[in-house]
N, C-alpha and C positions, 0 to 999 in steps of 0.2 A: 811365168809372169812375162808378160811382152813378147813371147815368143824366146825368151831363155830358156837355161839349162832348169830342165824339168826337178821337182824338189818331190819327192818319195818316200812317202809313210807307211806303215802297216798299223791298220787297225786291228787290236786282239782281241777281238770279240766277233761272233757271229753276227752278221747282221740280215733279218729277214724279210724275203719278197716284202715290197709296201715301205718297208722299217725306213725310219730315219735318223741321222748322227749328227750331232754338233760334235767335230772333232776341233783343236786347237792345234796348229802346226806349231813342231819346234824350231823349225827353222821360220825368220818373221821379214818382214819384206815394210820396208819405209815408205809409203804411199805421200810423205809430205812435200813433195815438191810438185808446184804445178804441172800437169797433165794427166791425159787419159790412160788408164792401165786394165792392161786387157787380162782377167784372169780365166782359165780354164784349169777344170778340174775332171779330173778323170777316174773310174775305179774300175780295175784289172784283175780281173778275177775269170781264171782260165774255163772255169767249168761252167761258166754263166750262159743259158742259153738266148739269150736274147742283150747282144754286146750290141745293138745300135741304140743303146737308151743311157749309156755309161759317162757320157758328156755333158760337163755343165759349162758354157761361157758366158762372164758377167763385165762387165763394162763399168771401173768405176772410174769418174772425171773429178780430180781435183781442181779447185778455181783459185782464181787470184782473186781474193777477197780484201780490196784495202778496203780501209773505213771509208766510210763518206761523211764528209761537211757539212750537217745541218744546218750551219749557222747562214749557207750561203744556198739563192735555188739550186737546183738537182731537174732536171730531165732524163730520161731514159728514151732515147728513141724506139718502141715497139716497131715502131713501123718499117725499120730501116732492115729487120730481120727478115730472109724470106718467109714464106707462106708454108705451114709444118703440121702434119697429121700422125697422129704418135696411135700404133693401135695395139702397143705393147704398157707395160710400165713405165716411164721416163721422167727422170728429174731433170729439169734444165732444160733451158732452153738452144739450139744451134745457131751460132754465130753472136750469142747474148750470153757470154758467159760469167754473168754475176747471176742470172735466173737458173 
Protein backbone atom coordinates (compact mmCIF):
# COMPACT_ATOMS: atom_id res chain seq x y z
CA UNK A 1 0.00 0.00 0.00
CA UNK A 2 1.71 3.45 -0.96
CA UNK A 3 4.80 1.80 -1.46
CA UNK A 4 4.97 0.00 2.22
CA UNK A 5 5.83 -3.10 3.71
CA UNK A 6 4.25 -5.58 1.26
CA UNK A 7 1.32 -7.73 3.19
CA UNK A 8 1.41 -11.57 2.10
CA UNK A 9 -1.23 -14.32 1.71
CA UNK A 10 -1.44 -17.75 0.52
CA UNK A 11 -4.19 -18.73 -1.35
CA UNK A 12 -5.23 -22.64 -0.70
CA UNK A 13 -6.52 -23.52 -3.54
CA UNK A 14 -5.55 -24.11 -7.20
CA UNK A 15 -6.24 -21.44 -9.14
CA UNK A 16 -6.50 -22.04 -13.26
CA UNK A 17 -5.08 -20.41 -16.43
CA UNK A 18 -8.09 -17.73 -17.17
CA UNK A 19 -9.56 -18.44 -13.42
CA UNK A 20 -10.43 -15.70 -11.25
CA UNK A 21 -10.54 -15.00 -7.14
CA UNK A 22 -12.19 -12.68 -4.93
CA UNK A 23 -9.89 -13.13 -1.99
CA UNK A 24 -10.45 -11.01 1.38
CA UNK A 25 -7.24 -10.02 3.13
CA UNK A 26 -6.79 -10.59 6.71
CA UNK A 27 -4.74 -8.03 7.37
CA UNK A 28 -7.11 -4.54 6.42
CA UNK A 29 -5.85 -1.21 5.54
CA UNK A 30 -8.07 2.25 6.60
CA UNK A 31 -8.48 4.04 3.29
CA UNK A 32 -10.64 6.99 5.39
CA UNK A 33 -8.43 9.71 5.39
CA UNK A 34 -8.24 12.03 2.40
CA UNK A 35 -5.89 10.95 -0.24
CA UNK A 36 -4.89 8.90 -3.16
CA UNK A 37 -3.69 5.17 -2.25
CA UNK A 38 -1.85 3.44 -4.55
CA UNK A 39 -2.62 -0.38 -4.35
CA UNK A 40 -0.53 -3.11 -6.15
CA UNK A 41 -1.13 -6.39 -6.18
CA UNK A 42 1.00 -9.22 -7.14
CA UNK A 43 0.89 -13.21 -7.39
CA UNK A 44 4.14 -15.19 -7.00
CA UNK A 45 4.02 -18.31 -8.16
CA UNK A 46 7.52 -19.84 -9.13
CA UNK A 47 6.62 -22.16 -11.75
CA UNK A 48 4.48 -19.63 -13.71
CA UNK A 49 5.51 -19.40 -17.15
CA UNK A 50 4.50 -16.20 -18.23
CA UNK A 51 5.50 -13.75 -14.75
CA UNK A 52 4.90 -10.37 -16.88
CA UNK A 53 1.07 -10.53 -16.43
CA UNK A 54 1.18 -11.03 -12.37
CA UNK A 55 0.66 -7.19 -11.61
CA UNK A 56 -2.28 -5.33 -10.88
CA UNK A 57 -2.04 -1.48 -9.86
CA UNK A 58 -5.37 0.45 -8.94
CA UNK A 59 -5.49 3.83 -7.90
CA UNK A 60 -8.00 4.78 -5.33
CA UNK A 61 -8.64 8.63 -4.40
CA UNK A 62 -10.37 9.52 -1.39
CA UNK A 63 -12.25 13.10 -1.37
CA UNK A 64 -13.09 15.57 0.97
CA UNK A 65 -16.48 15.63 0.76
CA UNK A 66 -18.16 18.33 3.06
CA UNK A 67 -21.69 18.96 2.51
CA UNK A 68 -22.90 21.67 0.55
CA UNK A 69 -25.54 24.62 1.39
CA UNK A 70 -28.37 24.45 -0.72
CA UNK A 71 -29.97 26.99 1.00
CA UNK A 72 -27.37 29.55 -0.41
CA UNK A 73 -26.10 29.71 -4.65
CA UNK A 74 -23.24 27.12 -5.29
CA UNK A 75 -21.04 27.50 -8.51
CA UNK A 76 -18.47 25.05 -9.49
CA UNK A 77 -16.07 26.37 -11.66
CA UNK A 78 -15.54 23.71 -14.64
CA UNK A 79 -13.69 25.94 -16.40
CA UNK A 80 -10.97 26.79 -13.98
CA UNK A 81 -9.93 22.70 -14.48
CA UNK A 82 -7.40 21.98 -17.08
CA UNK A 83 -8.25 20.40 -20.35
CA UNK A 84 -8.41 16.20 -19.52
CA UNK A 85 -8.72 12.97 -21.85
CA UNK A 86 -9.26 9.95 -19.85
CA UNK A 87 -8.76 6.76 -22.30
CA UNK A 88 -8.90 4.44 -19.43
CA UNK A 89 -11.62 4.02 -16.57
CA UNK A 90 -11.67 7.24 -14.27
CA UNK A 91 -13.65 8.51 -11.69
CA UNK A 92 -13.12 12.04 -10.95
CA UNK A 93 -12.19 14.70 -12.02
CA UNK A 94 -8.02 16.30 -11.73
CA UNK A 95 -7.61 19.28 -9.80
CA UNK A 96 -11.79 19.28 -9.14
CA UNK A 97 -11.81 17.12 -6.38
CA UNK A 98 -15.51 16.88 -5.17
CA UNK A 99 -16.14 15.25 -9.10
Amino acid sequence: MNGGAWVSENIPRTLSAGATITHTFATTYDFSAVGTYTIKAVVDYASDPVRANDTLTVFVKQLDNQPIDLTTPFVENFDAAPQQEFLTAQTGLTTLDRF
